[in-house]
N, C-alpha and C positions, 0 to 999 in steps of 0.2 A: 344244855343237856348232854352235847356231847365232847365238851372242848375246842374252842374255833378251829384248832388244826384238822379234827377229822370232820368238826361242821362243814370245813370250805371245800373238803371231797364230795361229802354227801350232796352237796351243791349240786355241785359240778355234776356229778352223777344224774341228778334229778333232772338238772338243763338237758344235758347229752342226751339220754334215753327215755327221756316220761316218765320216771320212775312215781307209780302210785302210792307206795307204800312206802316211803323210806324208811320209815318206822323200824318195820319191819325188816328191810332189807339190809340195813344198818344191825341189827341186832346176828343177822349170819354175816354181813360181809367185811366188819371191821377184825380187824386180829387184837389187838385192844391187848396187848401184852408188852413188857418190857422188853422182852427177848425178841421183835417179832422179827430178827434180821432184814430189818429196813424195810418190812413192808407192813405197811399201815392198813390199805386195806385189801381184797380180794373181791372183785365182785365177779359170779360168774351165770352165767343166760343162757344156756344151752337151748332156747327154743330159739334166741333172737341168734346164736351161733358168736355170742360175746365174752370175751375175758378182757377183764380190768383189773389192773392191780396197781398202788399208789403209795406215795409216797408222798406225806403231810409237814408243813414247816408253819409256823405262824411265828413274826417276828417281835418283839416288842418294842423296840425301836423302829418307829415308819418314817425314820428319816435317812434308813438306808437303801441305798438305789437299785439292789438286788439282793435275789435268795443267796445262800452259797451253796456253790457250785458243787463243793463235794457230797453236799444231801442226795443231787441228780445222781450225781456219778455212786452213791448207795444202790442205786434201784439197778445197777451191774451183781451187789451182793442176792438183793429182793428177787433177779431171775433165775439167778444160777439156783438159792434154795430151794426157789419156790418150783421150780420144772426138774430140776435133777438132784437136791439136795436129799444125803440118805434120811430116810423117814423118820429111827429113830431118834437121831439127834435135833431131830427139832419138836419145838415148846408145842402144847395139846392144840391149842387154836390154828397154828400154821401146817401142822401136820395134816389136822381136817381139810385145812383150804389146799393143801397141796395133793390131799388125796383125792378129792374132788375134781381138782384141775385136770389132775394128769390120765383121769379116768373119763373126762370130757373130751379129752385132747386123744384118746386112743381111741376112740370110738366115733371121732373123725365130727363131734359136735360143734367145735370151733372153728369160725370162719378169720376174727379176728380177735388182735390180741393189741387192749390200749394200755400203755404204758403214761403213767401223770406223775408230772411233782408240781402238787399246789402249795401253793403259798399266797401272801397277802402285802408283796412287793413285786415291782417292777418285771417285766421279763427281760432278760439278758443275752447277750451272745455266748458269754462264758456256760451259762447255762444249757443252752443250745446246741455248745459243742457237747457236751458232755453227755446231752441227750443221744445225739447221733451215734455215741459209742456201745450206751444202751439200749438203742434198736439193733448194731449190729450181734450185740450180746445176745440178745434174746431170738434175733434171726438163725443164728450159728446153733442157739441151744435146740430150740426147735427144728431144724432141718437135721441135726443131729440124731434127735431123741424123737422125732414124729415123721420119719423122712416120706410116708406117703400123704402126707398130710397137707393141703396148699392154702396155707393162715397170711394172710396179713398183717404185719406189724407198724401202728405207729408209736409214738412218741409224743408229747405233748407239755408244756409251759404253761400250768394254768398260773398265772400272774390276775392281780389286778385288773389290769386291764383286758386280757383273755375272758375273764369271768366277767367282767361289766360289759363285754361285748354278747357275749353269750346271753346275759341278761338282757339287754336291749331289744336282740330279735325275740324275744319274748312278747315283747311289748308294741311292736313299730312293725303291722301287718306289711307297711312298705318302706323303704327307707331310702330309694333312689327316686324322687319325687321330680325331678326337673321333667320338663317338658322336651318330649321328642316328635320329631316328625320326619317321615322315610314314606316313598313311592312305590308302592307293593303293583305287582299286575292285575291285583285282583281278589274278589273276594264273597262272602255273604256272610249274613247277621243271623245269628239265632236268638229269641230272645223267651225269656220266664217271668215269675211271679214279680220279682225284688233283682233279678240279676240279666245280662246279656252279655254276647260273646261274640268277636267278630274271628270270622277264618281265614287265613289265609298264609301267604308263603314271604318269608322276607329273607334277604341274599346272607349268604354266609359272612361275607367281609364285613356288614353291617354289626351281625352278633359277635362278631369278636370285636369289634372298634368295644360296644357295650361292656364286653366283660373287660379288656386290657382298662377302663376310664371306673368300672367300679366293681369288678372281681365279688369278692365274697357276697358286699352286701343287697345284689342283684336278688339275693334266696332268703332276703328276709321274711318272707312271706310262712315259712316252714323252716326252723331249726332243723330239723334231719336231716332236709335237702342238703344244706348249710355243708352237715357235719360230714355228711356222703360223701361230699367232693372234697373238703379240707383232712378228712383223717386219712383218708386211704393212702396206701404205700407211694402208690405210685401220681395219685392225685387224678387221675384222667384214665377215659377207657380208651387201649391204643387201638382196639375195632372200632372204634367212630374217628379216630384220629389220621387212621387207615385208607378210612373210604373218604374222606374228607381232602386228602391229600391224593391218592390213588385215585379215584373215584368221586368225582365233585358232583358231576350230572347225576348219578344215579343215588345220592344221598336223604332226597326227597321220599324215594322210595324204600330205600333201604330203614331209616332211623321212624321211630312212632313220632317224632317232632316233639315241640314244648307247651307245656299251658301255662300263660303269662298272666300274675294277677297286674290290674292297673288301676289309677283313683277314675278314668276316666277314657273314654278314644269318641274320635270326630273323622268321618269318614267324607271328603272333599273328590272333587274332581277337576284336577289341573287342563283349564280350557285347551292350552297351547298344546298338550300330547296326549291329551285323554285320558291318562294314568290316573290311577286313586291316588289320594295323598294320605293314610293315613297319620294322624296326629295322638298321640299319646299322651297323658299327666301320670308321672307314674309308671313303675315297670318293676314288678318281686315274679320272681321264675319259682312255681310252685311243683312243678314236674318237667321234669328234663334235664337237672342240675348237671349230671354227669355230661349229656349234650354239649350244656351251655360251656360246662368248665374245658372239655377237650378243646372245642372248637377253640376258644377264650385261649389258651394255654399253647397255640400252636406257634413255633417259632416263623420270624419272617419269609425263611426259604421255603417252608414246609406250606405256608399261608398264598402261596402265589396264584391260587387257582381258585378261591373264595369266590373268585365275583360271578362263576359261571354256577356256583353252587347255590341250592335253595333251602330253606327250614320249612317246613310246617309249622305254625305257633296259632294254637287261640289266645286273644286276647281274649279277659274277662273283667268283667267293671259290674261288682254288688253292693246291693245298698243294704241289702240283711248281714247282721254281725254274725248270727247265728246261722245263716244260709253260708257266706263267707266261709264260717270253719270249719261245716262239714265239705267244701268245695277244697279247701286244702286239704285236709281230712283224706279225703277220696281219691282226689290227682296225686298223692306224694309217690311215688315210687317207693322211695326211703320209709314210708311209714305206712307199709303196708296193713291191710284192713284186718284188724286182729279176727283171734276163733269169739271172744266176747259178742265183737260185735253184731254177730250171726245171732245169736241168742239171746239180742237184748229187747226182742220186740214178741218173745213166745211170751205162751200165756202164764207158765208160771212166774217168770220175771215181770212180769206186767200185772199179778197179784201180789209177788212180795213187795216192787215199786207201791203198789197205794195201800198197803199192812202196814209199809212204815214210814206213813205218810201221819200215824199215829205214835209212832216211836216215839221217847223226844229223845233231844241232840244225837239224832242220828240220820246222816245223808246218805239213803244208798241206792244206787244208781241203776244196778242190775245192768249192767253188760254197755251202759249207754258212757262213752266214754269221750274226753276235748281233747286237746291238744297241750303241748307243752307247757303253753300259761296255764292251763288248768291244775296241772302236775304240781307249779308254783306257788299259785294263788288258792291254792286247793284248800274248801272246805274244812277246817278242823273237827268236824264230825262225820266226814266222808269214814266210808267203813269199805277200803280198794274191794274191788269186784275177788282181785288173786288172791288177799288175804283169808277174804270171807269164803269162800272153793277152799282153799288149803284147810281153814279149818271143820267145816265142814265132814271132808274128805277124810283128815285125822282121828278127828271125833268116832266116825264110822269103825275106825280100825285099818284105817287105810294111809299109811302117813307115808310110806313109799311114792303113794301116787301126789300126795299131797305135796312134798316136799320136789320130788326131780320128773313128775310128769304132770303138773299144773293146767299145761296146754291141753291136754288128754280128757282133761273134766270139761271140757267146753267145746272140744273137737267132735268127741265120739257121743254118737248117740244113745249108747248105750248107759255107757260111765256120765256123762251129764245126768240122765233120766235117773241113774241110780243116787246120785250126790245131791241136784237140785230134786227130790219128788215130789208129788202131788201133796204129800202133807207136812214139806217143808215149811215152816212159818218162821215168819219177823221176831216173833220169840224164841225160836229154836236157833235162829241166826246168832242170836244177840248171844246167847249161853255161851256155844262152842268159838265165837267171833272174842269173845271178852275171855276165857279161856284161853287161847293163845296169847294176847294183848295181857293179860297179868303174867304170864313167865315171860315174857320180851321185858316188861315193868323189870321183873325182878333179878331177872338176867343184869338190866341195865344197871338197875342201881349196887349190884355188888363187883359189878366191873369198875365202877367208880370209886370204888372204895381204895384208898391208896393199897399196894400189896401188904404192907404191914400190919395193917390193921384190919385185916381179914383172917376169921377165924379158920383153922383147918380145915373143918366141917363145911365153911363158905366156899374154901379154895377147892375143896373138892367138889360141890356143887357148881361151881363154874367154868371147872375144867371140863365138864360133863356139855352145861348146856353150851361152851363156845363150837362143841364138835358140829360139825354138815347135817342138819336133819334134824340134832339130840329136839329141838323144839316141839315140832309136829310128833314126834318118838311119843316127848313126855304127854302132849295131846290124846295122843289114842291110847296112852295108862292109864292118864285119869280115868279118860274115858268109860276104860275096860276095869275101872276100881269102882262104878258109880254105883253097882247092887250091894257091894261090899259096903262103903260111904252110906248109904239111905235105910239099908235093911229093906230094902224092899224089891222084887221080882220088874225088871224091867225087861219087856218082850220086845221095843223097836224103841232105839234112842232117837230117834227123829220127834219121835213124841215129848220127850224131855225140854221143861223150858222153867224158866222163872215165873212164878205165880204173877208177878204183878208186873206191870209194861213198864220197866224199868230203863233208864240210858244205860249205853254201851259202857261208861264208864263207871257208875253204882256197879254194875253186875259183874266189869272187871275187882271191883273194892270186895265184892261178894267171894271171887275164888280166892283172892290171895292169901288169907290163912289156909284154905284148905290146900294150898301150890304149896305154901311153907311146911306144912305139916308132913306131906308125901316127898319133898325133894329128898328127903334123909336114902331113900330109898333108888334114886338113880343110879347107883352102881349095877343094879341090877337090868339095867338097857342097855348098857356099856356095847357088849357085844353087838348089838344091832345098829348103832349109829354108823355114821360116814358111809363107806359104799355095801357096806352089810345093812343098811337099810333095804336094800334092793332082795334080800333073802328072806322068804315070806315065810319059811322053817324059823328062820335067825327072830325073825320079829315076833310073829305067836310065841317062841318059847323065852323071848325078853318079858314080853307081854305077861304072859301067866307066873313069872319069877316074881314082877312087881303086885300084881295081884295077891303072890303068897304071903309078901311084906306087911301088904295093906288088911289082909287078913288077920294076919299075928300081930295088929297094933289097935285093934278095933277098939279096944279097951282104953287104953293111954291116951288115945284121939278118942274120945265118944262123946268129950263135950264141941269139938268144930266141929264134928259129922254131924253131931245135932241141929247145929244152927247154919249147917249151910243146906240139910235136909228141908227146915224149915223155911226156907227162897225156894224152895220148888214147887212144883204141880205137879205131884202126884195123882 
């Protein structure tokens, strides 16, 4: 669908952050142009406080033993465009994504900034080095161009084996499985339904012997953890590094300790000193990574004073899969508890959950959401909680909120009440939900069209929808065109739905002549896309430009306005 070179970002993407939608997220975040100066893609998360931007190789001979090195050393041209490059010389899709960035970036939304070159070979030193000069790059650009700004920059080698690793903890809740067993002073057992947790303290020199013998994958229990401690600048927090060297006695007190998943523990009592012995099967650190990794990561001289020091850790040994992942779920640090998840247990989520429990191929969840394997193994009729809110939101006339404050429709109680309301339905989903998903379709398919044999009229229409937002934009034209479209007096679109309980994908089939018939007409959004979607003057008078179009065409379109009138429930 998308070319392996940018398949193995989107990947990678989806592992790293849970991404639910890739679909979607893929249709704003690749730059998907010839010219795009070395950067393939752009993904930016201003709720999660993230910038990624990448750079794609796929080899065709896999009997060579590395990428080359000069692709890495590209993503030196990929920073400089993309953070300081002047606006107008660069190509429509890059410009979007750089106006985006740098308006994320001043307004102090990014915490961190990951730089990739995936490929589908080996990882290399050569590579490596080359990488390090593009974190300096992009460190120098940034401290430059954001100087109050305090981001972290990595760097990263998605190789083969990087992304078969990444995929693994996907799959292997534990992966350090040998049997341990250590003398703790003491303890007590809590126990539940399916699960039990023993508490207690175990010496510092022991957690580091653990991490120095199996490092990363102590965290397979939770990807995030994982990526917490592997991506950051600096690798380690040097305030636990601190008190841990400074201060050993008081670290007990100081740090919230760790929750350790395990397949098993056996709690003994050593006749000759009276000491507990616990014994372990098993050991994945599901909160505490940053803990685990300082302490782990501490050099020998800085280590000398471990043995007087203590950890707090529960262990935890469950037999429920699904008790299990909301337990990592809940302890991750790294992954913390979204605004979704607040809202997936009200009552109107809890009537559209069983409305479209009659849908067909359609899974949606309403706010109830897994973890990273789910992201993978995800449903192909899943319809993501963000996409179905975005569109929603668009639909209304709201595609500002829709597009850069997402988090906002699920946080506020206000903006939820008004996007999710009482007479939102599994039908009215499904219109505005397939609505977005046919212009991503048709986005998709004329980006693939080699450039030459794209009509004018195409290249203009894609230069439209590759800008920040033009999506959600075109969402709330339609939207604002549908009296025009029906001939008929519509007093609350929420009411709007397809007559018959059709799949997500039938009723994305349903808009896309009436998407082709109105895209002629996107010139006239122009203005409101990229960071002029944020102008609600900018957007109503985009808004009512396309409306004039759609007006003065009623005639020339009157046989698809007819038969898409005819899918409705009037």
């Amino acid at each position: 669908m998308y070319g392996e070179d940018k398949a193995l970002m989107l990947f990678a993407l989806e592992l790293s952050f849970s991404v639910q939608d890739i679909d979607s997220v893929a249709a704003v975040a690749l730059t998907d142009h010839s010219n795009d100066k070395k950067c393939d893609l752009v993904f930016v998360d201003r709720d999660a406080g993230i910038l990624v931007f990448a750079q794609g190789y796929v080899a065709q001979n896999h009997g060579k033993t590395e990428a080359p090195a000069n692709k890495a050393s590209d993503l030196n041209t990929a920073a400089t465009w993309l953070l300081t490059g002047a606006l107008d010389t660069l190509p429509d899709t890059l410009k979007s994504a750089a106006i985006e960035v740098r308006s994320a970036l001043k307004s102090e939304d990014i915490r961190e900034v990951h730089v990739w070159y995936c490929h589908n070979l080996p990882e290399s030193q050569n590579v490596a080095s080359e990488l390090a000069q593009v974190q300096q790059t992009t460190k120098s650009l940034l401290k430059s161009h954001y100087p109050r700004s305090s981001i972290n920059v990595s760097v990263q080698e998605i190789g083969t084996a990087t992304l078969a690793e990444m995929y693994r903890r996907t799959q292997v809740p534990i992966i350090v499985s040998e049997k341990l067993t250590l003398p703790v002073a003491g303890g007590f057992e809590v126990t539940g339904d399916s699960w039990r947790a023993y508490c207690t303290s175990v010496p510092g020199v022991w957690l580091r012997k653990l991490w120095m013998k199996h490092q990363a994958d102590l965290m397979s229990p939770n990807i995030r953890g994982y990526l917490g401690v592997m991506r950051t600048d600096r690798n380690i927090n040097n305030g636990i590094k601190t008190t841990a060297k400074t201060l050993p006695e008081r670290f007990w007190i100081y740090n919230n300790g760790l929750t350790v998943l395990v397949n098993n523990y056996v709690v003994n009592e050593d006749a000759a000193s009276g000491r507990q012995i616990l014994t372990l099967s098993g050991v994945g650190v599901i909160n505490g990574a940053q803990t685990t990794g300082s302490i782990g990561t501490l050099s020998d001289s800085d280590a000398t004073e471990l043995d007087r020091m203590q950890v707090m850790v529960r262990f935890v040994s469950c037999s429920d899969a699904e008790v299990l992942a909301e337990i990592v779920k809940y302890n991750n640090s790294q992954n913390k508890v979204e605004a979704t998840d607040f809202r997936s247990k009200d009552s109107v989520q809890d009537r559209l959950r069983s409305e479209f429990d009659n849908v067909p191929e359609a899974d949606y969840r309403g706010g109830r959401r897994g973890g990273v394997r789910d992201a993978i193994e995800r449903s192909k009729n899943l319809l993501p909680d963000q996409t179905v809110a975005q569109s929603l939101a668009a639909f209304q006339g709201r595609p500002n909120l829709a597009y850069n404050e997402t988090r906002r429709i699920w946080e506020d109680d206000g903006v939820y009440a008004s996007v999710f309301t009482d007479r939102t339905s599994s039908r009215h989903i499904i219109l505005t939900y397939s609505l977005q998903k046919a212009i991503e379709e048709i986005k998709r398919e004329m980006s693939q069209l080699p450039e030459k044999d794209r009509t004018s009229l195409q290249q203009k229409h894609l230069s439209f929808l590759r800008r920040r937002g033009s999506i959600t934009l075109l969402v709330a034209a339609i939207a604002e065109s549908l009296e025009t479209v029906t001939g008929r007096v519509i007093a609350d679109r929420v009411t709007l739905e397809f007559r018959d309980n059709c799949s997500p994908s039938e009723a994305s089939n349903r808009w896309r002549p009436l998407v082709q018939a109105l895209l002629p007409f996107v010139n006239q959004l122009s203005s409101a896309a990229d960071n002029d979607l944020k102008s609600n003057d900018k957007v109503k008078d985009a808004l009512e430009k396309f409306q004039s179009m759609v007006e003065a065409t009623v005639e020339s379109n009157e046989k698809i306005y007819m038969q898409f009138r005819s899918y409705l429930s009037l």
